[in-house]
C-alpha positions in Angstrom: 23.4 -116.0 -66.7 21.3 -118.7 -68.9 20.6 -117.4 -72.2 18.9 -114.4 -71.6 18.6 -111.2 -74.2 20.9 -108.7 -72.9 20.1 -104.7 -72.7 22.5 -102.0 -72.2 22.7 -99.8 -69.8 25.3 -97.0 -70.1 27.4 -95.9 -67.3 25.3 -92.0 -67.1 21.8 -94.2 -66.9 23.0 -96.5 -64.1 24.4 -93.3 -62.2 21.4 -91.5 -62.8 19.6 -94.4 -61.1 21.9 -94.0 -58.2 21.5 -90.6 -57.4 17.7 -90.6 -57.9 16.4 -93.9 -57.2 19.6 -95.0 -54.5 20.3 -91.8 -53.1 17.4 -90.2 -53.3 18.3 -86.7 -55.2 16.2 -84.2 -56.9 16.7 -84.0 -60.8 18.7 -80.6 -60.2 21.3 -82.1 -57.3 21.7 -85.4 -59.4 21.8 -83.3 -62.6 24.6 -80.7 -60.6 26.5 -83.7 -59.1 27.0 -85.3 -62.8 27.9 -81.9 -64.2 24.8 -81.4 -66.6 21.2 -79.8 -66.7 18.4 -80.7 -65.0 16.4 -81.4 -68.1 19.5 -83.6 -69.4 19.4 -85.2 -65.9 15.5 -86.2 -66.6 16.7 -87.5 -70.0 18.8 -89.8 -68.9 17.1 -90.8 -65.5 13.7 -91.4 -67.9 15.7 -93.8 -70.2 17.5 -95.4 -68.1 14.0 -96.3 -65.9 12.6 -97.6 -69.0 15.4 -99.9 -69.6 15.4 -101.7 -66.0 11.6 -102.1 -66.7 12.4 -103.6 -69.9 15.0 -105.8 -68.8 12.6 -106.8 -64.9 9.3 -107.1 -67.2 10.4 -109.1 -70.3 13.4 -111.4 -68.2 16.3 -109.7 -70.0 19.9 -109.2 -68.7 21.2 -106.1 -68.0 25.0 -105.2 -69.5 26.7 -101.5 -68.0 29.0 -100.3 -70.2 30.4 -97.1 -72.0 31.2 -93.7 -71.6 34.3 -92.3 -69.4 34.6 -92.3 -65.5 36.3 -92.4 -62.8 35.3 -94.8 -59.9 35.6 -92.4 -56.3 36.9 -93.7 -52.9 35.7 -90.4 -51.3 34.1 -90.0 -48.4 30.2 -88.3 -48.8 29.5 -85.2 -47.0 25.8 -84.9 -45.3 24.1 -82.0 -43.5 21.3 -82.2 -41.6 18.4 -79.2 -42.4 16.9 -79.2 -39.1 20.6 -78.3 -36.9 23.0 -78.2 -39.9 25.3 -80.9 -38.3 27.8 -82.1 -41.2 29.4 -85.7 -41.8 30.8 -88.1 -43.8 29.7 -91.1 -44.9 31.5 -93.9 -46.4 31.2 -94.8 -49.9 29.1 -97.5 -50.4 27.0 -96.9 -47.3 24.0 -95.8 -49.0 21.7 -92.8 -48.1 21.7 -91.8 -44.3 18.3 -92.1 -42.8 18.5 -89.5 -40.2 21.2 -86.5 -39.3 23.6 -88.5 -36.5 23.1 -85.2 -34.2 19.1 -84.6 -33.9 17.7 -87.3 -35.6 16.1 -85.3 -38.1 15.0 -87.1 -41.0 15.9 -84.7 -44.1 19.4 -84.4 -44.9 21.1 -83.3 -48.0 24.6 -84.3 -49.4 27.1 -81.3 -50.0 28.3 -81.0 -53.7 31.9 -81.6 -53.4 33.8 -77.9 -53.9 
């Protein structure tokens, strides 16, 4: 990038803005699929928001790094509320719109066992 200032981002904040803001989880399923509270989940989600809007509103770069993790090749698994149809979804797919089976719009991703 030109010579913009740079903020940092750690690796929980930018997951935190995938489960919530990407994904589209509640503070308790983001907080349970990151293995930590919901109010710790909140913490991290509410700093990490105010970063991006630093870093959109005042033209700075954003730089992810720390903390340990492991990068997933996993499938996702769905299931649909309205039928309780379950899938998988590729990595990388993002959220599914709509249950494959009955169409129905709210769907909920398992917690891996």
């Amino acid at each position: 990038m030109l010579d913009l200032e740079e903020i940092r981002l750690t690796i929980d904040e930018r997951e935190a803005l995938r489960l919530a803001d990407l994904e589209g989880l509640s503070h308790e399923e983001a907080g349970q699929m990151m293995g930590v509270s919901r109010a710790t989940f909140g913490r991290i989600i509410e700093q990490a928001r105010k970063i991006v809007a630093d870093a959109l509103i005042n033209g700075k770069a954003i730089n992810v790094e720390g903390g340990n993790y492991e990068i997933s090749s996993t499938e996702r698994l769905f299931s649909c509320e309205n039928c309780e149809y379950e899938w998988h979804e590729e990595p990388g797919s993002g959220r599914p719109k709509a249950c494959p089976s009955c169409r129905h719009s709210v769907v909920f991703r398992v917690a891996p066992e």
